[in-house]
KEMAR-327974 format. One record per residue: residue in one letter; x, y, z of N, C-alpha, C in turn; residue number from 1. Coordinates in steps of 0.05 Angstrom, whole numbers. Atoms other than C-alpha are relative to their C-alpha. Layout:
BEGIN
- aa, n_xx, n_yy, n_zz, ca_xx, ca_yy, ca_zz, c_xx, c_yy, c_zz, i
- A, X, Y, Z, X, Y, Z, X, Y, Z, NUM $
...
END
This chain:
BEGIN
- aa, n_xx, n_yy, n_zz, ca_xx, ca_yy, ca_zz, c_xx, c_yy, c_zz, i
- X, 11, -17, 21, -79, -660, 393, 23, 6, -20, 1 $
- X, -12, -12, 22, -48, -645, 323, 9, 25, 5, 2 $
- X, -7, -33, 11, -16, -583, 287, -25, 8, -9, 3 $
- X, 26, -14, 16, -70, -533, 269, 10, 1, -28, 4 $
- X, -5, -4, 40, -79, -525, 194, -4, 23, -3, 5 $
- X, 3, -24, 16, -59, -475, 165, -4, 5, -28, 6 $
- X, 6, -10, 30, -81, -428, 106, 13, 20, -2, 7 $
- X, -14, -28, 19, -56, -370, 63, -23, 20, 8, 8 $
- X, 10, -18, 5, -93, -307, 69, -16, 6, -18, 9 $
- X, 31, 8, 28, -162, -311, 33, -6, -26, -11, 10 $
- X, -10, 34, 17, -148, -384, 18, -18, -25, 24, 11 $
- X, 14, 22, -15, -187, -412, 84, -28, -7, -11, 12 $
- X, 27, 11, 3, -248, -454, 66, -25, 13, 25, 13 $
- X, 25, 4, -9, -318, -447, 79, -4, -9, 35, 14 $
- X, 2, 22, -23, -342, -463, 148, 18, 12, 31, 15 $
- X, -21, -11, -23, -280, -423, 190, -9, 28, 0, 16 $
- X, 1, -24, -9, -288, -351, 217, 19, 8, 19, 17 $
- X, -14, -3, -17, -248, -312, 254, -20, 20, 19, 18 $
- X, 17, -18, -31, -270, -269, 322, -17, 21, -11, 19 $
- X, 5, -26, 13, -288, -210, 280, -25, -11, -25, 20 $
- X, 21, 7, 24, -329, -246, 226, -26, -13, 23, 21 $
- X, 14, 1, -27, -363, -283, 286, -24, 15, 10, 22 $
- X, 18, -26, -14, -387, -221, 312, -13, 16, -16, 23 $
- X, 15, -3, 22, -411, -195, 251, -25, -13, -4, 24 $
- X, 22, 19, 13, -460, -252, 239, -18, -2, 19, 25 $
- X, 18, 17, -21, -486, -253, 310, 7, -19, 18, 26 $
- X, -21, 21, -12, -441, -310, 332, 20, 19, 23, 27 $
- X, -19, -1, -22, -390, -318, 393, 9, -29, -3, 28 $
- X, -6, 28, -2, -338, -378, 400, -7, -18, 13, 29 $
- X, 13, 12, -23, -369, -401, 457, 6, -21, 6, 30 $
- X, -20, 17, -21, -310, -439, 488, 11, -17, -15, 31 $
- X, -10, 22, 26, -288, -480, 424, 26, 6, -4, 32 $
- X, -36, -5, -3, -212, -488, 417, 4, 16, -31, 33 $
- X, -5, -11, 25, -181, -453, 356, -2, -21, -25, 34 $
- X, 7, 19, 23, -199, -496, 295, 31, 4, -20, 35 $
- X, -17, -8, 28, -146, -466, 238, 15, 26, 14, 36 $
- X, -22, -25, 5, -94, -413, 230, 1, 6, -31, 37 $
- X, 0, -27, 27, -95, -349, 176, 27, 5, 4, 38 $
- X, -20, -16, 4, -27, -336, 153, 8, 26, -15, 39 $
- X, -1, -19, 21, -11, -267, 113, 35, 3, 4, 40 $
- X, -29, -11, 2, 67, -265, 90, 4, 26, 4, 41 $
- X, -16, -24, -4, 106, -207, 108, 29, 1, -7, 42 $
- X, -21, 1, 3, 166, -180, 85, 20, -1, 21, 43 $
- X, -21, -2, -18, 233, -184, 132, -16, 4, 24, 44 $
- X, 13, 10, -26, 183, -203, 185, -19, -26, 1, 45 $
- X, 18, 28, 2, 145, -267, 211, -32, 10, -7, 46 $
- X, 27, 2, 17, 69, -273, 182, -15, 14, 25, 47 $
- X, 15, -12, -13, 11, -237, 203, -8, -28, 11, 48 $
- X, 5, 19, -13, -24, -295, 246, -40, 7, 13, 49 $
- X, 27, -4, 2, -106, -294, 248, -7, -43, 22, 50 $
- X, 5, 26, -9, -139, -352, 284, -31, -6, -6, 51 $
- X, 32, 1, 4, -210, -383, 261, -6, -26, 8, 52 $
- X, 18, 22, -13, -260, -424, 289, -23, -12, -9, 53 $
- X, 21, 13, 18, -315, -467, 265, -33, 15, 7, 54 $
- X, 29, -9, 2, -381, -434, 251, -22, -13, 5, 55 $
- X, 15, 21, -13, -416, -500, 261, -3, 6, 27, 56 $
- X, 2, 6, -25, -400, -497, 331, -5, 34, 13, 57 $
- X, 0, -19, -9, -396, -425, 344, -32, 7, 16, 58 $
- X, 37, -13, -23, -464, -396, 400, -6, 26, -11, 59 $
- X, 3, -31, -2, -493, -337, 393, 0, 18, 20, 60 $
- X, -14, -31, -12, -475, -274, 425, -22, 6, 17, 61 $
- X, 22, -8, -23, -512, -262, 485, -11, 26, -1, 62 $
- X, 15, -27, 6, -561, -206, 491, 8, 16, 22, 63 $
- X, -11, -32, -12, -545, -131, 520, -24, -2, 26, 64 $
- X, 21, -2, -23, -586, -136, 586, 1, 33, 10, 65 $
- X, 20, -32, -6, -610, -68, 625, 35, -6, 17, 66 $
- X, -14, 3, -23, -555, -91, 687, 33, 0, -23, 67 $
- X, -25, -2, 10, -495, -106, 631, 2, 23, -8, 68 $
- X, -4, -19, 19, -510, -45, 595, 4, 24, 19, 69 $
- X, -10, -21, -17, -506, 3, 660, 28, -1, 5, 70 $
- X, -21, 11, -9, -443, -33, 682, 18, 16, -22, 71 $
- X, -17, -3, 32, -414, -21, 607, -1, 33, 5, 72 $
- X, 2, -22, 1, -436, 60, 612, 19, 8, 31, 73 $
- X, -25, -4, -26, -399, 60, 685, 23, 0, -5, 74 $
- X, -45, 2, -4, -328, 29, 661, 1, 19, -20, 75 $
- X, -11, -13, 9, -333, 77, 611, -3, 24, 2, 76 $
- X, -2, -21, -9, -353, 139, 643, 36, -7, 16, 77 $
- X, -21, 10, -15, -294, 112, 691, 30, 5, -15, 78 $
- X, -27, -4, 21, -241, 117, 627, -3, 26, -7, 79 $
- X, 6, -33, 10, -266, 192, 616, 6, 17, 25, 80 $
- X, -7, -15, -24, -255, 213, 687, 31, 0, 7, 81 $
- X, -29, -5, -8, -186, 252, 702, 1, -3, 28, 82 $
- X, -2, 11, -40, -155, 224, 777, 17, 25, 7, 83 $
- X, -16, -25, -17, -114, 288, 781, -22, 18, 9, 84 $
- X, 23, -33, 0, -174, 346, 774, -29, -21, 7, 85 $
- X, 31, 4, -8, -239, 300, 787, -13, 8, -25, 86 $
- X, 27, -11, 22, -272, 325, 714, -5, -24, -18, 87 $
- X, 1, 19, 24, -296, 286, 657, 10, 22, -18, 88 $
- X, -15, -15, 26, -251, 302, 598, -11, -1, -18, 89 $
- X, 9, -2, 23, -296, 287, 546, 2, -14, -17, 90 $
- X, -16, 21, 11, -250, 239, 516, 5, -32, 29, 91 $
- X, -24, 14, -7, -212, 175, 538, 22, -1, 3, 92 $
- X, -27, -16, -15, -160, 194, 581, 23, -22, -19, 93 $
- X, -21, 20, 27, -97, 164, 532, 14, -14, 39, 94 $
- X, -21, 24, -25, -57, 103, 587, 24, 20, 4, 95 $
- X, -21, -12, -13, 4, 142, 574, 2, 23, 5, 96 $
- X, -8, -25, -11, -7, 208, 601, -21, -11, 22, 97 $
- X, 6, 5, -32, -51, 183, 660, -19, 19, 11, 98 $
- X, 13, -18, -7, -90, 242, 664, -6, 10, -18, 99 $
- X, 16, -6, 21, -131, 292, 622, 22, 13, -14, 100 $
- X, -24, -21, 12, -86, 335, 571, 11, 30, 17, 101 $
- X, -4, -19, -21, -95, 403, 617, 15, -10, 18, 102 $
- X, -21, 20, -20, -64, 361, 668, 26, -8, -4, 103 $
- X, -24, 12, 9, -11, 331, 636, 21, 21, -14, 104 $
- X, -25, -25, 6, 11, 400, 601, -7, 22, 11, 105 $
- X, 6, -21, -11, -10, 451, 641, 9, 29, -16, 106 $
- X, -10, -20, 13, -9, 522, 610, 22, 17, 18, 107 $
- X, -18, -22, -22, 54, 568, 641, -13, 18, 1, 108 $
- X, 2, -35, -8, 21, 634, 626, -31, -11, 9, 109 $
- X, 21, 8, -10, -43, 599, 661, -27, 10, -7, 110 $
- X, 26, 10, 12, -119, 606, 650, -4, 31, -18, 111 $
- X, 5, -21, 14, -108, 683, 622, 18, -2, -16, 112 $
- X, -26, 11, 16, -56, 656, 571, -22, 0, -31, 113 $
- X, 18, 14, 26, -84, 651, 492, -4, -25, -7, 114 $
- X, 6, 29, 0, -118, 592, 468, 2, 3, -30, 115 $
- X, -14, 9, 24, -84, 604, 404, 25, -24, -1, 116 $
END
């Protein structure tokens, strides 16, 4: 197999999409190798780097079943639940604190402290 072809930024032809446009339309790559490369210059750094695929070939985007769509509401109850205290935070626990904010900074003058 060749070098991919590349384009400039706004400059790819008709016909290519990238993952994001794809999904927009309805489409999925649906196992097709990368067709092209999106370059965008940058200063005193290497290029932004985009990858698109042929629209011809691209499938459409499978449908939201009852069984995917519980699954999907599970992993993300699952990212809302703190492992120190057992609660749902409400949020999406952030990776780098690992736990809910209460947790992670606990108040010193504790739960009769101001919530100014």
């Amino acid at each position: 197999m060749g070098a991919l072809p590349v384009f400039r930024w706004r400059l790819a032809p008709d016909g290519y999409a990238t993952r994001r446009q794809l999904r927009a339309i309805g489409l999925r790559p649906g196992g097709q190798p990368v067709a092209a490369q999106l370059e965008r210059p940058r200063r005193r750094r290497g290029p932004l780097v985009a990858y698109l695929y042929r629209v011809d070939l691209a499938a459409p985007v499978r449908p939201m079943t009852p069984a995917r769509r519980a699954a999907l509401a599970k992993a993300n109850a699952a990212r809302r639940l703190c492992p120190s205290c057992r609660r749902d935070a409400g949020y999406v626990i952030p990776a780098a604190l690992g736990c809910c904010v209460p947790c992670a900074y606990p108040d010193p003058r504790g739960s009769e402290g101001s919530t100014l």
